[in-house]
mmCIF file of the N, C-alpha and C atoms, coordinates in Angstrom:
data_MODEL
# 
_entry.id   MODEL 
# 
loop_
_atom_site.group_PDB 
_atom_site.id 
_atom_site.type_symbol 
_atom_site.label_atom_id 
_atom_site.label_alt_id 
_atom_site.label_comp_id 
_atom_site.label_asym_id 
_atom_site.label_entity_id 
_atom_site.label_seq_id 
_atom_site.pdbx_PDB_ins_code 
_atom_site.Cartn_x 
_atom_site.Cartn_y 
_atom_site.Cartn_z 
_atom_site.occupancy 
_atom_site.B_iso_or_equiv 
_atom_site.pdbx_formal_charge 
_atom_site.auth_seq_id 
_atom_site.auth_comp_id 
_atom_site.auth_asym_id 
_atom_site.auth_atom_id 
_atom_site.pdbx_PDB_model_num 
ATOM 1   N N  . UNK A 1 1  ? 7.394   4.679   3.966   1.00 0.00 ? 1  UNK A N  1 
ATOM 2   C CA . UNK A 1 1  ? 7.489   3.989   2.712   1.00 0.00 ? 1  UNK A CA 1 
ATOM 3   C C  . UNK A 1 1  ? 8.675   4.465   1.879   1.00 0.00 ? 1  UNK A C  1 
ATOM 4   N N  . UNK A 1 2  ? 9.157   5.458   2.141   1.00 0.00 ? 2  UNK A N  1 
ATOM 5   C CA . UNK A 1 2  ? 10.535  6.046   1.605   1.00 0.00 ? 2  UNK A CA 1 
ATOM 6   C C  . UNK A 1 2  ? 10.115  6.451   -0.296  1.00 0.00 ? 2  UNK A C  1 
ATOM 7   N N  . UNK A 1 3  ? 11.320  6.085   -1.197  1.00 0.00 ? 3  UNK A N  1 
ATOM 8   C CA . UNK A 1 3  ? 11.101  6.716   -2.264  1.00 0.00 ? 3  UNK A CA 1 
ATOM 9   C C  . UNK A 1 3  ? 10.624  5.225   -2.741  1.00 0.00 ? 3  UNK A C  1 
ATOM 10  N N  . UNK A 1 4  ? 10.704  4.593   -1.914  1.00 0.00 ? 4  UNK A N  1 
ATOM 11  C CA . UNK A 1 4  ? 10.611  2.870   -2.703  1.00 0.00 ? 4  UNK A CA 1 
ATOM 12  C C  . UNK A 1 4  ? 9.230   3.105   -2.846  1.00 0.00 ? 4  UNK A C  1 
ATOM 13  N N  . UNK A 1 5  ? 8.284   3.292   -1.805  1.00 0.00 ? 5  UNK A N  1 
ATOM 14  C CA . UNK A 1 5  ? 6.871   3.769   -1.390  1.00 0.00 ? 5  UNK A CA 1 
ATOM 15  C C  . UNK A 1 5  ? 6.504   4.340   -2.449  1.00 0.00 ? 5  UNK A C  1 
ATOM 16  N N  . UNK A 1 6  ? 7.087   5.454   -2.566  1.00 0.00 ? 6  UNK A N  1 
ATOM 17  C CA . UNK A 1 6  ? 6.615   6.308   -3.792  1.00 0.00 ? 6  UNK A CA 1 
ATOM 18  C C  . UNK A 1 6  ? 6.312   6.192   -4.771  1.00 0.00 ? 6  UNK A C  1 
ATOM 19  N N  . UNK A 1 7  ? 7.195   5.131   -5.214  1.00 0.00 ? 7  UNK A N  1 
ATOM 20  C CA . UNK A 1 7  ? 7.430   4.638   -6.626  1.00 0.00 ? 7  UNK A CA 1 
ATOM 21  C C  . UNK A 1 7  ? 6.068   3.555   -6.779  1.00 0.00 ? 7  UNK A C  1 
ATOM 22  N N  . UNK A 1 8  ? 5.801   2.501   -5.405  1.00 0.00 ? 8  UNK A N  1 
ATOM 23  C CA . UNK A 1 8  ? 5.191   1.912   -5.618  1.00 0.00 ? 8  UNK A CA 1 
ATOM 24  C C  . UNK A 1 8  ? 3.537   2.244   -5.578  1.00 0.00 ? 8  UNK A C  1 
ATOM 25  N N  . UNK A 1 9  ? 3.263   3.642   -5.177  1.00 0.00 ? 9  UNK A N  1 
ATOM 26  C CA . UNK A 1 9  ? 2.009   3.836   -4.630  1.00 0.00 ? 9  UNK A CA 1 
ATOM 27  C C  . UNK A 1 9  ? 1.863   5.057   -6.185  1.00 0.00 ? 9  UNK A C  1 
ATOM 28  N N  . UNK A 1 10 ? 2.762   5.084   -6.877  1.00 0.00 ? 10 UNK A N  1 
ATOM 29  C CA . UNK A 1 10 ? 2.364   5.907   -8.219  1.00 0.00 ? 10 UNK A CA 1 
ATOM 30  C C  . UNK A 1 10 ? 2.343   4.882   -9.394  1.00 0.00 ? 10 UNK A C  1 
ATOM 31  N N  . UNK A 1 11 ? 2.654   4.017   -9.123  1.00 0.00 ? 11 UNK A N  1 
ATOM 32  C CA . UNK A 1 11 ? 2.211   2.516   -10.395 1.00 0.00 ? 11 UNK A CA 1 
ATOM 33  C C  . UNK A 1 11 ? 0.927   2.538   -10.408 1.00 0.00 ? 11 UNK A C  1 
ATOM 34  N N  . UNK A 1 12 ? 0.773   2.510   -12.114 1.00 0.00 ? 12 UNK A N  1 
ATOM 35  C CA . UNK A 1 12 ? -0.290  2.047   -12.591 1.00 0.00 ? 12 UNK A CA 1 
ATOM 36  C C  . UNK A 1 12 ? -1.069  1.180   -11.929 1.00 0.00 ? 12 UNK A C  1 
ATOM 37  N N  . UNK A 1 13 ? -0.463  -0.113  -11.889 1.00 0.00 ? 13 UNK A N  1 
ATOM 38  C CA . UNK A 1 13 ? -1.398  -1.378  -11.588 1.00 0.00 ? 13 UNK A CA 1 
ATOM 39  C C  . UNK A 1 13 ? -1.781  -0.785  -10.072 1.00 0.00 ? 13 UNK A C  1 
ATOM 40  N N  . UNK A 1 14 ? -1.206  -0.486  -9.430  1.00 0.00 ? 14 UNK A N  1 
ATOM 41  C CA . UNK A 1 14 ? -1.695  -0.298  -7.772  1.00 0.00 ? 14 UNK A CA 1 
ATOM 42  C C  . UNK A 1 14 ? -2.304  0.934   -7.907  1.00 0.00 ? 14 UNK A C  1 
ATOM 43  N N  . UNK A 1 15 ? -2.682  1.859   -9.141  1.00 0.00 ? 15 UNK A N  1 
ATOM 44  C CA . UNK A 1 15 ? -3.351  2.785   -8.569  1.00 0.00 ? 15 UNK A CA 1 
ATOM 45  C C  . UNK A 1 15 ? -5.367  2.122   -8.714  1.00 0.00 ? 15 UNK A C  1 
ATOM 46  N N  . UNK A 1 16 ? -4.906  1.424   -9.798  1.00 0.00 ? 16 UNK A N  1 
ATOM 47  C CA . UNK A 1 16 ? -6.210  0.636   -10.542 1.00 0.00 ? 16 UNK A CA 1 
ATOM 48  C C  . UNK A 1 16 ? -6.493  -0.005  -9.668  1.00 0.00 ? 16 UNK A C  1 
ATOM 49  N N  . UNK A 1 17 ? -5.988  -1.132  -8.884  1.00 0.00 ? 17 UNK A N  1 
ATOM 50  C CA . UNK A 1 17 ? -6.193  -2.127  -7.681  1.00 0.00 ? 17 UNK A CA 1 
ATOM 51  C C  . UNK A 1 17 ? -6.635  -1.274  -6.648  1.00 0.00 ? 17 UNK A C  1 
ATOM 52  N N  . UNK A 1 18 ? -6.081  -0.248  -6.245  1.00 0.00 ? 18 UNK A N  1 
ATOM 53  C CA . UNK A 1 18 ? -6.140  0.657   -5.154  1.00 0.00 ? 18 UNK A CA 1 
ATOM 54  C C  . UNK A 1 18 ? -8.194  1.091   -5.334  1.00 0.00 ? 18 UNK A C  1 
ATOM 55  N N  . UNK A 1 19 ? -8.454  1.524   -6.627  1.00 0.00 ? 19 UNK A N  1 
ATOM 56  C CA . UNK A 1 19 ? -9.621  1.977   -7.258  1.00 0.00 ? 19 UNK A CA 1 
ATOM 57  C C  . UNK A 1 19 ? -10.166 1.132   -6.892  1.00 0.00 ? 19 UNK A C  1 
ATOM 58  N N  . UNK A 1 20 ? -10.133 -0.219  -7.371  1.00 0.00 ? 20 UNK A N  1 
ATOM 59  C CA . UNK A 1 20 ? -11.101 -1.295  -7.431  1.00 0.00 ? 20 UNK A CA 1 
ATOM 60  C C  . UNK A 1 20 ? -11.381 -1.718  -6.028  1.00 0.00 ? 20 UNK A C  1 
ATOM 61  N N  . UNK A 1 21 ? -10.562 -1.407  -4.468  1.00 0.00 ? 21 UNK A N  1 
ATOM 62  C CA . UNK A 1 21 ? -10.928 -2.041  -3.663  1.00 0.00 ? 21 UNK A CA 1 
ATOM 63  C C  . UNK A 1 21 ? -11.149 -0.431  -2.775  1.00 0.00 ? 21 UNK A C  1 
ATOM 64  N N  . UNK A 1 22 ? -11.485 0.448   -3.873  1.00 0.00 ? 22 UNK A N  1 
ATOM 65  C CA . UNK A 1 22 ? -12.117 1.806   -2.850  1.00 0.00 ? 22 UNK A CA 1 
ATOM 66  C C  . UNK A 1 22 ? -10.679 2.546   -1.554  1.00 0.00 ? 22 UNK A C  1 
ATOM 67  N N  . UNK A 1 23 ? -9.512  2.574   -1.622  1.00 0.00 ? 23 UNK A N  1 
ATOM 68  C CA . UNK A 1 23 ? -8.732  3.002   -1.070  1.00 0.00 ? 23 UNK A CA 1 
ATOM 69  C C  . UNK A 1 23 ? -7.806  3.611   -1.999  1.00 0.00 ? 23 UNK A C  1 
ATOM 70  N N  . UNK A 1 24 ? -7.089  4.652   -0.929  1.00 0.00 ? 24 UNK A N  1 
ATOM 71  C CA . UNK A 1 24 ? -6.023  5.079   -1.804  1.00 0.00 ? 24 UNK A CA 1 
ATOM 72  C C  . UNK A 1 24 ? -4.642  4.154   -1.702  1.00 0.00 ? 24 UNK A C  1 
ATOM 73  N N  . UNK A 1 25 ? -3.976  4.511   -2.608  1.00 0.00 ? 25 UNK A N  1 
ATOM 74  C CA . UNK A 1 25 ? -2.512  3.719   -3.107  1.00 0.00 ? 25 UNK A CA 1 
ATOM 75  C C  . UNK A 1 25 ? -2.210  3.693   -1.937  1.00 0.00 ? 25 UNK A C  1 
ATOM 76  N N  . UNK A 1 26 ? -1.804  4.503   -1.217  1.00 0.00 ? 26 UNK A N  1 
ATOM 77  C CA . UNK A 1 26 ? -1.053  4.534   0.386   1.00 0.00 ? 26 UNK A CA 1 
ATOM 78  C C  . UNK A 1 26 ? -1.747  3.490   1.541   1.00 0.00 ? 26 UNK A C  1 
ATOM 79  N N  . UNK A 1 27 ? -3.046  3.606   1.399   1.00 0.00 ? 27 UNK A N  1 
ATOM 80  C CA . UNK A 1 27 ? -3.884  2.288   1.979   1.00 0.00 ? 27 UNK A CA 1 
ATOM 81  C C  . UNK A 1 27 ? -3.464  1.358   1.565   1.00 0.00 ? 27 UNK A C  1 
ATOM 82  N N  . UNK A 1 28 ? -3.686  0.871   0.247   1.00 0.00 ? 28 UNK A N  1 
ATOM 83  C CA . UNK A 1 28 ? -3.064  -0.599  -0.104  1.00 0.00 ? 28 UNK A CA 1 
ATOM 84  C C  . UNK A 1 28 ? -1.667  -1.114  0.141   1.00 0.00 ? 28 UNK A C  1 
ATOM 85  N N  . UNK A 1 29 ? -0.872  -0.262  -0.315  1.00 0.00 ? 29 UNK A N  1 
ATOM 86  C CA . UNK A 1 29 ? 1.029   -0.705  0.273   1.00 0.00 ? 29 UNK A CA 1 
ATOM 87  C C  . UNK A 1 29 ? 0.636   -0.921  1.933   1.00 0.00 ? 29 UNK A C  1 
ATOM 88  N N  . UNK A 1 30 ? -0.076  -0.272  2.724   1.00 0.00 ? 30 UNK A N  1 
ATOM 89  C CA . UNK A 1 30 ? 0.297   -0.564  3.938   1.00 0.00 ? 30 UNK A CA 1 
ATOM 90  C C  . UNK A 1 30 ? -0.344  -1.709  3.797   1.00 0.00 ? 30 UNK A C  1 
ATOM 91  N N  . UNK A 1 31 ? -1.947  -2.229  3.579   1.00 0.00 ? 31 UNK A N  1 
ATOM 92  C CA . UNK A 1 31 ? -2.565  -2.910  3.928   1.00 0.00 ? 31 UNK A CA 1 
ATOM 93  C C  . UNK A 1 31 ? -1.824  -4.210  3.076   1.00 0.00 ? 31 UNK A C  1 
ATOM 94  N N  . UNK A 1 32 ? -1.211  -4.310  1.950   1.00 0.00 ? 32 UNK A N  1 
ATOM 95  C CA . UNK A 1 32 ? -0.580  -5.830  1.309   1.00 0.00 ? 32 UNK A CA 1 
ATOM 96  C C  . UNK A 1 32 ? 0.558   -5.600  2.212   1.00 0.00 ? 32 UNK A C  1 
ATOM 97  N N  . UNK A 1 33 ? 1.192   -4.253  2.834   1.00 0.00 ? 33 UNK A N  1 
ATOM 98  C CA . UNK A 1 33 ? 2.582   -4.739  4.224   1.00 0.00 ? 33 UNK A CA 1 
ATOM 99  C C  . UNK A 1 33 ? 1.851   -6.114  4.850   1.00 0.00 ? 33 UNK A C  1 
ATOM 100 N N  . UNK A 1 34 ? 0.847   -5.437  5.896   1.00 0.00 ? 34 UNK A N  1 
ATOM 101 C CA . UNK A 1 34 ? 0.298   -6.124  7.062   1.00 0.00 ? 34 UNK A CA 1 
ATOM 102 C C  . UNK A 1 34 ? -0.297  -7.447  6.530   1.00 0.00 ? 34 UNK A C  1 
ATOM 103 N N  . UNK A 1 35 ? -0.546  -7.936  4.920   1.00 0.00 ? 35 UNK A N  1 
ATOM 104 C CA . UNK A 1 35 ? -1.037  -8.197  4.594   1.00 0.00 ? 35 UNK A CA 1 
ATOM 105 C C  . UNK A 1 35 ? -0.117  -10.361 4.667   1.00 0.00 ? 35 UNK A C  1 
ATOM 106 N N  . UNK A 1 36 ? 0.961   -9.707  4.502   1.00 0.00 ? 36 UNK A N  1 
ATOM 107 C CA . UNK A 1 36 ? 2.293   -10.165 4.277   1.00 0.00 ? 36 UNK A CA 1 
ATOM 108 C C  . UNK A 1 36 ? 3.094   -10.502 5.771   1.00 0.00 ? 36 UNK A C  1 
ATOM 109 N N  . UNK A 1 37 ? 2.664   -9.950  6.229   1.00 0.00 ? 37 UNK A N  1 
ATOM 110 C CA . UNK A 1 37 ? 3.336   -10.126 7.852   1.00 0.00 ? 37 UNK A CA 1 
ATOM 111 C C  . UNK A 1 37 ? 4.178   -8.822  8.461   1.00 0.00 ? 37 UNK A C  1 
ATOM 112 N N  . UNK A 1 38 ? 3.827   -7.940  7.710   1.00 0.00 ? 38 UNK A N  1 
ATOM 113 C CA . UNK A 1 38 ? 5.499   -6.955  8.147   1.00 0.00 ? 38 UNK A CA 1 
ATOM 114 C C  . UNK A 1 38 ? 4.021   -5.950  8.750   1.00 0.00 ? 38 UNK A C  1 
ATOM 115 N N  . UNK A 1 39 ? 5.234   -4.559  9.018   1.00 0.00 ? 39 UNK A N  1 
ATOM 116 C CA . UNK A 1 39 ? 4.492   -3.359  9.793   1.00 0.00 ? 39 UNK A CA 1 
ATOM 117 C C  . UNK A 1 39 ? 4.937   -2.386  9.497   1.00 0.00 ? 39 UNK A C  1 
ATOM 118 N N  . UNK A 1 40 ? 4.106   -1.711  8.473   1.00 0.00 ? 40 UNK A N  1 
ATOM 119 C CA . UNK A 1 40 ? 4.149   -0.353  7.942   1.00 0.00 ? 40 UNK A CA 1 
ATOM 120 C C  . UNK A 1 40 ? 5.021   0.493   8.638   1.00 0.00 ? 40 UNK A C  1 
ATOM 121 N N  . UNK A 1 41 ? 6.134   1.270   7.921   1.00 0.00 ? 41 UNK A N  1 
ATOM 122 C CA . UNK A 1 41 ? 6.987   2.000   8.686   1.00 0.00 ? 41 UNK A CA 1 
ATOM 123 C C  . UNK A 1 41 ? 6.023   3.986   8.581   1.00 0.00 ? 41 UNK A C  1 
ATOM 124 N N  . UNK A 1 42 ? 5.707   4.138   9.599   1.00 0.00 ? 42 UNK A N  1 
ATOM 125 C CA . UNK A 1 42 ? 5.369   4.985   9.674   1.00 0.00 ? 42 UNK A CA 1 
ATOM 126 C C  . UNK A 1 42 ? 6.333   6.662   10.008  1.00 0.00 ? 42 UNK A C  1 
ATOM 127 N N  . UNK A 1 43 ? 6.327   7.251   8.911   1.00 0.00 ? 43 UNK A N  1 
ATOM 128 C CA . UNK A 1 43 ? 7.085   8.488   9.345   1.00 0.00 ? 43 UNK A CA 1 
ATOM 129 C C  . UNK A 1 43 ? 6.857   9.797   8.885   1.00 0.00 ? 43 UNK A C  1 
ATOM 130 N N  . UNK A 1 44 ? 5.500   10.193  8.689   1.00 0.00 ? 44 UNK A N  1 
ATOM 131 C CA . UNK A 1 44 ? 5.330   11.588  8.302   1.00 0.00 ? 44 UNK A CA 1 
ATOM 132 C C  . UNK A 1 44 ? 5.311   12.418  9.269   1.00 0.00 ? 44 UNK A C  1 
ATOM 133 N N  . UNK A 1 45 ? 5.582   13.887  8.958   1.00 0.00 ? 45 UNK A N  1 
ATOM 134 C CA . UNK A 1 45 ? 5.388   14.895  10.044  1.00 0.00 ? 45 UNK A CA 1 
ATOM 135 C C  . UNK A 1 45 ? 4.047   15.557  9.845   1.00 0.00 ? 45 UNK A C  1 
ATOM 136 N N  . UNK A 1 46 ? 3.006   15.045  8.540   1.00 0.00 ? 46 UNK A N  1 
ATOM 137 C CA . UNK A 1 46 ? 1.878   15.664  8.540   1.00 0.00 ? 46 UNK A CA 1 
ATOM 138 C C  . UNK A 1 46 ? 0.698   14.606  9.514   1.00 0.00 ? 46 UNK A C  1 
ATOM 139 N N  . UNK A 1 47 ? 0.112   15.878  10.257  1.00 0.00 ? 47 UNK A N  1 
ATOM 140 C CA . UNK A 1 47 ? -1.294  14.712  10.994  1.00 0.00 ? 47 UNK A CA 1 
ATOM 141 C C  . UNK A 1 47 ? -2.239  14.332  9.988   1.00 0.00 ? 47 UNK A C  1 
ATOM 142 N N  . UNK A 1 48 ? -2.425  14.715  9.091   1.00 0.00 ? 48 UNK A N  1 
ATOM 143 C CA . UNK A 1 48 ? -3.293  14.706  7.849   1.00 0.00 ? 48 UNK A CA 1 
ATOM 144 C C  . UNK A 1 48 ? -2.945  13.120  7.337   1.00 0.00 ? 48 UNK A C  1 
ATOM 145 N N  . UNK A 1 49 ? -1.565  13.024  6.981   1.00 0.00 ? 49 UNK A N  1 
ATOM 146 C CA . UNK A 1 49 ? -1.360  11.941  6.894   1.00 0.00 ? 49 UNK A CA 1 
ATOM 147 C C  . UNK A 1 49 ? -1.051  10.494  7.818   1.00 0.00 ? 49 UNK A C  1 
ATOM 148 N N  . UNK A 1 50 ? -0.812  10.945  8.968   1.00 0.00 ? 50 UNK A N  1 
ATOM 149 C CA . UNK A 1 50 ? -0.504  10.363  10.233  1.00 0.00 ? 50 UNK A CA 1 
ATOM 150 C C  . UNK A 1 50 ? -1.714  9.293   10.206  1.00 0.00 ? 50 UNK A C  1 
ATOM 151 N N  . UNK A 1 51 ? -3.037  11.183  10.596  1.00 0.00 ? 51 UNK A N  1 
ATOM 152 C CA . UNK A 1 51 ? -3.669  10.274  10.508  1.00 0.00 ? 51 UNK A CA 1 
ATOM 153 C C  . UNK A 1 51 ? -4.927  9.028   9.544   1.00 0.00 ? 51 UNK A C  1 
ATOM 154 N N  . UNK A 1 52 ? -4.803  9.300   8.428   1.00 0.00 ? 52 UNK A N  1 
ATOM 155 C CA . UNK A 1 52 ? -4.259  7.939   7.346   1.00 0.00 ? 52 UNK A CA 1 
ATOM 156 C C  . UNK A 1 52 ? -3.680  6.939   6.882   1.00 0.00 ? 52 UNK A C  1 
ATOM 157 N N  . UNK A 1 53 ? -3.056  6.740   7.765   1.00 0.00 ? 53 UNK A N  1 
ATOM 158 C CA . UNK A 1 53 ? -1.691  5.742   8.466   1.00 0.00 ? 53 UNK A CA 1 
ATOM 159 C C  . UNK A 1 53 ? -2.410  5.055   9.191   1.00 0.00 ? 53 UNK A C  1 
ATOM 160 N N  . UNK A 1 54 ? -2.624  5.433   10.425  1.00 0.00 ? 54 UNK A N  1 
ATOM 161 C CA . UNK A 1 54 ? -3.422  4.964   11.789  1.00 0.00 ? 54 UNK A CA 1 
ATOM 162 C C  . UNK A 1 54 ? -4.605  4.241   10.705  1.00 0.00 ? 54 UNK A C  1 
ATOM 163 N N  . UNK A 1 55 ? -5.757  5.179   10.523  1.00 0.00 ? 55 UNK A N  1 
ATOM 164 C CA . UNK A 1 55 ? -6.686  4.090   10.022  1.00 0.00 ? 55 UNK A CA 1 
ATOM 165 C C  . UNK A 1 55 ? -6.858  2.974   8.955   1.00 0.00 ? 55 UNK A C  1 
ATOM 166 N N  . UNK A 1 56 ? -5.582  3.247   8.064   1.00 0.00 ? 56 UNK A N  1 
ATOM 167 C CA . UNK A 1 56 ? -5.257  1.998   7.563   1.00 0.00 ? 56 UNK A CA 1 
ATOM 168 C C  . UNK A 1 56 ? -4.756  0.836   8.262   1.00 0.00 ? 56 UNK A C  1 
ATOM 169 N N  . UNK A 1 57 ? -4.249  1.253   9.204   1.00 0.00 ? 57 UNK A N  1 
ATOM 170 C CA . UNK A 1 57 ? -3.445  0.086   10.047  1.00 0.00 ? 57 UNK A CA 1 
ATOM 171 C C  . UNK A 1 57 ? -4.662  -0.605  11.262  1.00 0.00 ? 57 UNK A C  1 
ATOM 172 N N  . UNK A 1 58 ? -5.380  0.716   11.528  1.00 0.00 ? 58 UNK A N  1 
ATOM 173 C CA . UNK A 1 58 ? -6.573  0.105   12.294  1.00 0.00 ? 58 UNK A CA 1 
ATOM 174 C C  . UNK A 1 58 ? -7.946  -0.886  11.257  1.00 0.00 ? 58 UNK A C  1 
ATOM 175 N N  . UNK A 1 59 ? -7.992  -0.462  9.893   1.00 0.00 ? 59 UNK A N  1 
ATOM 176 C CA . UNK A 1 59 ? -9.473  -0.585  9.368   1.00 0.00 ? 59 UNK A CA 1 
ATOM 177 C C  . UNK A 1 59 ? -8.588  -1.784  8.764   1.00 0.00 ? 59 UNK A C  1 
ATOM 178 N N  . UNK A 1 60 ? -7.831  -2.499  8.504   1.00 0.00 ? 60 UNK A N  1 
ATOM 179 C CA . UNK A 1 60 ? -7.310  -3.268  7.848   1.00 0.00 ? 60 UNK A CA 1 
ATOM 180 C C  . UNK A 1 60 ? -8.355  -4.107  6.986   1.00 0.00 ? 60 UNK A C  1 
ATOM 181 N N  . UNK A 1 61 ? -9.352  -3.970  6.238   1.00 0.00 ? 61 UNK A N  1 
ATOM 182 C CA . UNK A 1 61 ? -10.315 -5.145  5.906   1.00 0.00 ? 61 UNK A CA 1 
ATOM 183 C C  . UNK A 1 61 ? -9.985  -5.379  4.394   1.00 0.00 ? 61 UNK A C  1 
ATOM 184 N N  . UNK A 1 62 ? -9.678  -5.127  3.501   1.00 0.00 ? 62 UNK A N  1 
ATOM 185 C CA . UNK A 1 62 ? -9.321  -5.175  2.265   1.00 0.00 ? 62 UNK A CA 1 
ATOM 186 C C  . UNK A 1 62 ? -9.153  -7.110  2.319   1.00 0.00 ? 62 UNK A C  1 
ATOM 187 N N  . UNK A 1 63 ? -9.750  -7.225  1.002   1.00 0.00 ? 63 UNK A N  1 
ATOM 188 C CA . UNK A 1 63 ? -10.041 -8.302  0.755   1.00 0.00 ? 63 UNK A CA 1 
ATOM 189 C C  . UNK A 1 63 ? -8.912  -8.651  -0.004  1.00 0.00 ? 63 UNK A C  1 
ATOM 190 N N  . UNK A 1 64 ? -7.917  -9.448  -0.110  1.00 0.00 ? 64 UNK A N  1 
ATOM 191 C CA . UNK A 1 64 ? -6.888  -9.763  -0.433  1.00 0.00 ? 64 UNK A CA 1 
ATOM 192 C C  . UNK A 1 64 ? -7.236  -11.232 -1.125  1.00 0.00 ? 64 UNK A C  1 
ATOM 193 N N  . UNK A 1 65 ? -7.127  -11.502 -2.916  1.00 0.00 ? 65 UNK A N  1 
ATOM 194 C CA . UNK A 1 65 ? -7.152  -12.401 -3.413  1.00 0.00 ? 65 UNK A CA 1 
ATOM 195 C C  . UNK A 1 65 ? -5.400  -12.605 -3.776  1.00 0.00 ? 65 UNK A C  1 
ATOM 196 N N  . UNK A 1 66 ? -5.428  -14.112 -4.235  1.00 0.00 ? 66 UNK A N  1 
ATOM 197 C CA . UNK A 1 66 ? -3.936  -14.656 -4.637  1.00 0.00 ? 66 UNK A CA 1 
ATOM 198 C C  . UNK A 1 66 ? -3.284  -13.548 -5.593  1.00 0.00 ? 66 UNK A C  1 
ATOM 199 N N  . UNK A 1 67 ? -3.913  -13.588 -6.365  1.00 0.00 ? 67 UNK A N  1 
ATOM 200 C CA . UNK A 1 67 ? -3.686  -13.001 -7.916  1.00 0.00 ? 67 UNK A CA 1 
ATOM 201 C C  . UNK A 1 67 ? -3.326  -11.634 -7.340  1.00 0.00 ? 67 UNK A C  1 
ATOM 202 N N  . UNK A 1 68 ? -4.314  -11.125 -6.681  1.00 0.00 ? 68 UNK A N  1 
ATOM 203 C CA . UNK A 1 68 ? -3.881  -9.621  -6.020  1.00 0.00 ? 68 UNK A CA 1 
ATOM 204 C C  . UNK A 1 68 ? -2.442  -9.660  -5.238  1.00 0.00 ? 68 UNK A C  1 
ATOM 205 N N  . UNK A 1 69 ? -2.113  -10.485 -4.457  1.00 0.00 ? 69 UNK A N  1 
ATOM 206 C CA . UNK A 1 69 ? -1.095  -10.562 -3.989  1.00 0.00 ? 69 UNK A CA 1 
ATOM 207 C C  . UNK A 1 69 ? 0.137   -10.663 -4.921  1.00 0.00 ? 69 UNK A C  1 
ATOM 208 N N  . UNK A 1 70 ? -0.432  -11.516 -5.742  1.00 0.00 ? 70 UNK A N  1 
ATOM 209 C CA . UNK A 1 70 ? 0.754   -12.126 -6.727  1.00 0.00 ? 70 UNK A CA 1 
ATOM 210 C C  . UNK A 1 70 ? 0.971   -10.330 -6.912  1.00 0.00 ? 70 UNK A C  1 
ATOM 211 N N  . UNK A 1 71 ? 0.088   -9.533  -7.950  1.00 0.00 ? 71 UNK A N  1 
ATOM 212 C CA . UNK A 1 71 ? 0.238   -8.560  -8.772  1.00 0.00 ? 71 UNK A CA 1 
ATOM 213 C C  . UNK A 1 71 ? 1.194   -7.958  -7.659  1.00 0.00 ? 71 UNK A C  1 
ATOM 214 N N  . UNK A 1 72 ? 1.117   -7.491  -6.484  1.00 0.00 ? 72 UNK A N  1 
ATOM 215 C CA . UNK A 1 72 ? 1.237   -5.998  -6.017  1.00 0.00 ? 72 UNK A CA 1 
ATOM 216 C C  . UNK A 1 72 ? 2.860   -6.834  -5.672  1.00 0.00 ? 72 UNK A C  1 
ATOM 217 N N  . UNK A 1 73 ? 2.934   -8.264  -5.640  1.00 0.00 ? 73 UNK A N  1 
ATOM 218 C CA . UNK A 1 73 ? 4.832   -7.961  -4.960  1.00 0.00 ? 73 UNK A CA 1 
ATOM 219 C C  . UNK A 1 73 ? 5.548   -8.178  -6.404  1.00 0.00 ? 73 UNK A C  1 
ATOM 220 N N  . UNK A 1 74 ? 4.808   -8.433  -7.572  1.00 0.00 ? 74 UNK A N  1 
ATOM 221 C CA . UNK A 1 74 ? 5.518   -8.198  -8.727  1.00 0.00 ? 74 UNK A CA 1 
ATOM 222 C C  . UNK A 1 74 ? 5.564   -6.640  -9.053  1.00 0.00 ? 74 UNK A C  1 
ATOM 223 N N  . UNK A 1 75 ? 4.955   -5.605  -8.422  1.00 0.00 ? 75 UNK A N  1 
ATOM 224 C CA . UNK A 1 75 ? 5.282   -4.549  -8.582  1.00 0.00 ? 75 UNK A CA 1 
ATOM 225 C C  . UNK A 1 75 ? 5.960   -3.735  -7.684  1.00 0.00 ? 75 UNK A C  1 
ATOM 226 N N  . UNK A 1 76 ? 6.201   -4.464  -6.418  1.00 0.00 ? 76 UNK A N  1 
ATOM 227 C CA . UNK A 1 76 ? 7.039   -3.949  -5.197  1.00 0.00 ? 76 UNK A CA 1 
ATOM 228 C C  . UNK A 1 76 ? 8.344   -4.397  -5.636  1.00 0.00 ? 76 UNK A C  1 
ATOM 229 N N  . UNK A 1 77 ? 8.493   -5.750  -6.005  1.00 0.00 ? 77 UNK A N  1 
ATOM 230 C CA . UNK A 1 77 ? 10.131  -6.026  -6.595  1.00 0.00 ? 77 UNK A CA 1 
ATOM 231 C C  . UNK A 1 77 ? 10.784  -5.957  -7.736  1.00 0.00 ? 77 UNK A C  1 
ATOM 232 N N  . UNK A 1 78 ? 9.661   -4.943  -8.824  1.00 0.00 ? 78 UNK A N  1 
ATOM 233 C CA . UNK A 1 78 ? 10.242  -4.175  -10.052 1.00 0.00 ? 78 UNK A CA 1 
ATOM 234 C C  . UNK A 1 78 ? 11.812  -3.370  -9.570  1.00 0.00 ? 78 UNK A C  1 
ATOM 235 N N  . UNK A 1 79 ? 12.662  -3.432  -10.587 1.00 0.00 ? 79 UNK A N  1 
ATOM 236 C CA . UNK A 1 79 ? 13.496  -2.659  -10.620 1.00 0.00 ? 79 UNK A CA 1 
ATOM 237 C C  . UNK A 1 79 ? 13.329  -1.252  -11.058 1.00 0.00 ? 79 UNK A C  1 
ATOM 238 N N  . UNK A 1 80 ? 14.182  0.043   -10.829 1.00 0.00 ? 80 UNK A N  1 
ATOM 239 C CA . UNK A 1 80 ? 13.480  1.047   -10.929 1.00 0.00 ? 80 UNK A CA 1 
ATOM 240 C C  . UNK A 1 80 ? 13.661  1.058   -12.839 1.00 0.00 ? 80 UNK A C  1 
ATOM 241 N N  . UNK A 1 81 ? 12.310  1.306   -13.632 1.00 0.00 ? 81 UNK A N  1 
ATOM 242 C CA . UNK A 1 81 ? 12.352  1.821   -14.354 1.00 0.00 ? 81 UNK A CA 1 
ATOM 243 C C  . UNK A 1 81 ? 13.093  3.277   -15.301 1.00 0.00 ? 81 UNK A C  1 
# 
């Protein structure tokens, strides 16, 4: 997810969204990736996180409404503050 990742998985709105659908921020960016058509770029050197990666990409079930979608790519294509 790089620093872009970062930025987007420490926003407000996605930490609240993240809350409301029981995952962490890092779950949701991957899961609205896959959500969208693309494929999570995976690159940590921790297994801790690795493997948190993997089961987001495996458990994919997050319920994805419009509005939710709308929100999270109006906060992926914010400019940096």
């Amino acid at each position: 997810s790089g620093s872009s990742g970062e930025r987007v998985r420490k926003n407000a709105l996605v930490k609240i969204m993240a809350s409301q659908k029981g995952v962490t921020p890092q779950i949701l960016l991957y899961s609205f990736t896959m959500q969208i058509g693309g494929t999570p770029l995976i690159g940590t050197k921790s297994v801790d996180f690795m493997r948190e990666d993997v089961n987001a990409l495996i458990a994919n079930k997050i319920k994805w409404e419009k509005d939710d979608l709308v929100a999270m790519a109006s906060v992926i294509t914010q400019r940096y503050e």
